[in-house]
C-alpha positions in Angstrom: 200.3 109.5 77.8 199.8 109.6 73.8 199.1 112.7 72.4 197.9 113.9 68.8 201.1 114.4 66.4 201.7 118.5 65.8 203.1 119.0 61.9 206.7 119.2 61.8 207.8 122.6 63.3 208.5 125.3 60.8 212.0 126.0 59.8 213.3 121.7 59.5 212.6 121.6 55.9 216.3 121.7 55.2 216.8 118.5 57.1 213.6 116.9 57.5 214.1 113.0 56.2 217.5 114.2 55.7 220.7 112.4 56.2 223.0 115.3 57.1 227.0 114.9 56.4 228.1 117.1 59.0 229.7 117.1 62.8 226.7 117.5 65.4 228.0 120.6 67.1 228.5 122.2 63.7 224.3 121.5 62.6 222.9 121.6 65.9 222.9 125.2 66.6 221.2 125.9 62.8 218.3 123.7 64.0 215.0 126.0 65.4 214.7 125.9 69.4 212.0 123.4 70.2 211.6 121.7 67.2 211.7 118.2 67.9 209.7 115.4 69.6 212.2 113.2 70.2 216.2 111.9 70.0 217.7 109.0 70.1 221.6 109.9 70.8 223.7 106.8 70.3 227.2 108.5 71.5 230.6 107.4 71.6 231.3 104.8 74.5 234.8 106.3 75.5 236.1 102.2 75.7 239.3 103.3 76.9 240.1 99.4 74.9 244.0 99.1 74.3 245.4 97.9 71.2 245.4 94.0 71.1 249.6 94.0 70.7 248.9 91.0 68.4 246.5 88.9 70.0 243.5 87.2 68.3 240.4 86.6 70.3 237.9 83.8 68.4 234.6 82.8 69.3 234.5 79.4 70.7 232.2 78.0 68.4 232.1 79.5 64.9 235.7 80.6 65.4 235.3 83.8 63.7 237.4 87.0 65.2 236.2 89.1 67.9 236.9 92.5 66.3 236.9 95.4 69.5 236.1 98.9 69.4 239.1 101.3 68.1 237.5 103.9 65.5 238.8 107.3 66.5 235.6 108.7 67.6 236.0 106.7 70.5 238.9 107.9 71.3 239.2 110.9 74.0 242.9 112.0 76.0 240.9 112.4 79.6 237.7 112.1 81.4 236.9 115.6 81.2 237.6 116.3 77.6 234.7 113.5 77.2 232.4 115.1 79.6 233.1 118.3 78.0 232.1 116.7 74.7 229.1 115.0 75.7 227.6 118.4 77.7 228.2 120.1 74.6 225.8 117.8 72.7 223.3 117.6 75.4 223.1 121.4 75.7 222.5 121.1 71.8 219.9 118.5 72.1 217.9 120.1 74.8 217.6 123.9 73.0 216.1 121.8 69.9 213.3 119.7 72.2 210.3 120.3 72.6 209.4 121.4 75.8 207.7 118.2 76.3 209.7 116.4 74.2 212.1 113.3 74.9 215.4 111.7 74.6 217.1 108.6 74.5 220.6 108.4 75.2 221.9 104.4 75.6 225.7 103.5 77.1 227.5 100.9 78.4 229.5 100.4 82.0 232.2 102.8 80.8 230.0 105.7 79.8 226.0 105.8 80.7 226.8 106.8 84.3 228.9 110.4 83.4 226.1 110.9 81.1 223.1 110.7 83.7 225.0 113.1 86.0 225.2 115.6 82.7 221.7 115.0 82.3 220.6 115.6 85.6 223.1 118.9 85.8 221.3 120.2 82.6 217.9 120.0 83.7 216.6 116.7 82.1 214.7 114.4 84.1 214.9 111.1 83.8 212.1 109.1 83.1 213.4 105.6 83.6 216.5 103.9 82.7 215.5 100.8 80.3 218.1 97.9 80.3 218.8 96.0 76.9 219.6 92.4 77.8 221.4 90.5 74.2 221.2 86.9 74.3 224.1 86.8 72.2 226.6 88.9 74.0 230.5 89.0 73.2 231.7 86.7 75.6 234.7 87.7 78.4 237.5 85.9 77.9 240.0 86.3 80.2 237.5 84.8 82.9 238.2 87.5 86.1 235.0 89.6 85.2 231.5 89.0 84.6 230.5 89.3 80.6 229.2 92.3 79.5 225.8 91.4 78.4 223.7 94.4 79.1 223.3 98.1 77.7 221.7 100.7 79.1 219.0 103.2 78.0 218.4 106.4 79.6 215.2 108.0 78.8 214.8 111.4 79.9 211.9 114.3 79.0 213.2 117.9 78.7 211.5 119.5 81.8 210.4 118.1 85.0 207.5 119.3 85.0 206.4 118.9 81.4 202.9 117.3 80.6 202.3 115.8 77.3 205.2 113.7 76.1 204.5 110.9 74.4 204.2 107.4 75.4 202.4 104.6 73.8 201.5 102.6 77.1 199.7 99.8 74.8 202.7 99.0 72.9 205.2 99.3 75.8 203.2 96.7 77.7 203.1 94.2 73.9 206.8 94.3 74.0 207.4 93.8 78.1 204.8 90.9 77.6 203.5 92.4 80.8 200.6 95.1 81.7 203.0 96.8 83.7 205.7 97.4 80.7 208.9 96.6 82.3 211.8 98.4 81.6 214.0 95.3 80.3 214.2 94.3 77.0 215.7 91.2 75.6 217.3 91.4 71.9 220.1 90.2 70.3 222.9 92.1 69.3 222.8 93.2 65.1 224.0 90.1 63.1 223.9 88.4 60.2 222.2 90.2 57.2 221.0 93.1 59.0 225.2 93.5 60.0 226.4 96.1 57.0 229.8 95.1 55.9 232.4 96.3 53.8 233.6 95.1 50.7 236.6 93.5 52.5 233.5 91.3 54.8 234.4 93.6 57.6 232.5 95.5 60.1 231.0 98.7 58.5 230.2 100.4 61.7 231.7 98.5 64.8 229.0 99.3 67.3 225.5 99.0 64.9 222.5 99.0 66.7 219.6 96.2 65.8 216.4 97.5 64.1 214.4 96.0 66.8 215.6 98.1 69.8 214.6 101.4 67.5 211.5 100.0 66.7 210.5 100.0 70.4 212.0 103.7 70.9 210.8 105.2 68.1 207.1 103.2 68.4 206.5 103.9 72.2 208.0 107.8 72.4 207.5 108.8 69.0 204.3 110.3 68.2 203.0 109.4 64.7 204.0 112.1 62.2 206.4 113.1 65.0 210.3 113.9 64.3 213.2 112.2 65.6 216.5 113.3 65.6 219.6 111.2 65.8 223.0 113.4 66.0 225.6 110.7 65.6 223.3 108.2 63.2 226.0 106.3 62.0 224.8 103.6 58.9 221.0 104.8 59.5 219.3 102.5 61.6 217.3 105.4 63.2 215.7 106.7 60.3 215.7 103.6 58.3 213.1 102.4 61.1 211.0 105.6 61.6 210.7 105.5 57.5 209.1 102.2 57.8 207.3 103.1 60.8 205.8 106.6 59.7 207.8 109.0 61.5 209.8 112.0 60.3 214.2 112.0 60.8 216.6 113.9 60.8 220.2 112.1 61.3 223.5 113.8 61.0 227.0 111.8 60.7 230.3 113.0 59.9 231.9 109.6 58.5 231.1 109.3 55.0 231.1 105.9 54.7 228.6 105.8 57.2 226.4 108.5 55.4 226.4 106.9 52.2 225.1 103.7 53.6 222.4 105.2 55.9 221.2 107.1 52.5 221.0 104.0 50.7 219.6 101.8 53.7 216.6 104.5 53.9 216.2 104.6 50.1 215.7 100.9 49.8 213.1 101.0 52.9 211.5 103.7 50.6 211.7 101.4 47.1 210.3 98.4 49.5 207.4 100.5 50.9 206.5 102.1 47.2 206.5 98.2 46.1 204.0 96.8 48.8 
């Protein structure tokens, strides 16, 4: 149900298009009460990965390392000091939407399930759960599991009974290949160039996001001229995308590293678009 894009709501001047060095919970509460069209919260997976005690997993082919998840922000001592963390955020998230306004939160196995039921607890409905197949998925190893190759998206409007959000059915239906826009998406995982790395050749950010899964969220829920905000950006890919794709950001990360490249990912989107 598309709607006509409202100006920004008064009061985000500070942040709007704004990469924001600063902990969520600390910037949250300074943004206006329904301000925002839309989020797209990428949070910490809680892994629960142990350290590798020396071992070295290689791909079969390329034989280049398989590098896990162990920054500290993944790290958490118990299930409930996660959940305590994640309703935080959420009650964050929804005091900033717009009534009618939407959120994306995406997970894994280990995490997407405890956030639902916060969801659900604080009022969100869910509007469907989309499922990111990658063709290239990190393969399973030891051989007693199935391989992870899915993520999942939860998609979610403020209130139950809000009217209005926004939802371009046209484009959902172009990227499902399907007039009924199916809520599975096939993409590969971020790799090669698009990968930022660090001057060692390592991993910037161990769990980036491609540019074409924020493409489709930002296109189909994002109303043109709309904001999005992502809490925990990490190297930028939200607002690189809605730069290119003529939405409004605001993204807040505590990592510097990851701030610096996010601001110099969206200033080159800007240099390429002046150039065109």
């Amino acid at each position: 149900m598309a709607v006509v894009a409202s100006p920004p709501a008064e009061g985000l001047g500070a942040w709007l298009d704004q990469v924001v060095a600063e902990d969520s919970l600390e910037l949250l509460p300074q943004l206006p009460a329904e301000s925002i069209d839309t989020v797209f919260w990428d949070p910490p997976y809680f892994l629960q990965i142990p350290p590798a005690k020396g071992r070295r997993l290689k791909r079969w082919k390329v034989q280049t390392e398989v590098v896990g998840v162990q920054d500290t922000w993944d790290q958490f001592g118990s299930f409930a000091e996660y959940d305590a963390f994640i309703q935080s955020n959420l009650e964050e998230l929804r005091r900033v939407l717009k009534p009618e306004g939407t959120l994306w939160v995406i997970g894994t196995y280990h995490n997407i399930h405890r956030v639902g039921r916060l969801l659900q607890d604080l009022g969100f409905w869910i509007l469907n759960d989309v499922v990111w197949v990658k063709s290239n998925p990190m393969p399973n190893w030891l051989g007693v599991r199935f391989t992870n190759a899915v993520e999942t998206l939860i998609w979610a409007v403020r209130e139950k009974e809000a009217k209005g959000y926004y939802f371009d059915r046209k484009l959902a239906q172009a990227y499902g290949g399907s007039s009924t826009a199916p809520s599975v998406w096939y993409l590969p995982i971020c790799t090669g160039k698009e990968r930022l790395k660090t001057a060692e050749g390592k991993k910037l950010h161990s769990t980036q996001k491609p540019e074409a899964l924020l493409e489709r969220v930002i296109g189909i829920s994002v109303p043109p001229g709309g904001v999005i905000l992502d809490p925990m950006a990490g190297t930028g890919t939200t607002g690189a995308v809605a730069k290119r794709l003529g939405r409004h950001f605001i993204l807040i990360e505590k990592e510097p590293a990851y701030v610096e490249a996010a601001r110099q990912r969206i200033a080159k989107v800007q240099t390429d678009l002046f150039t065109k």
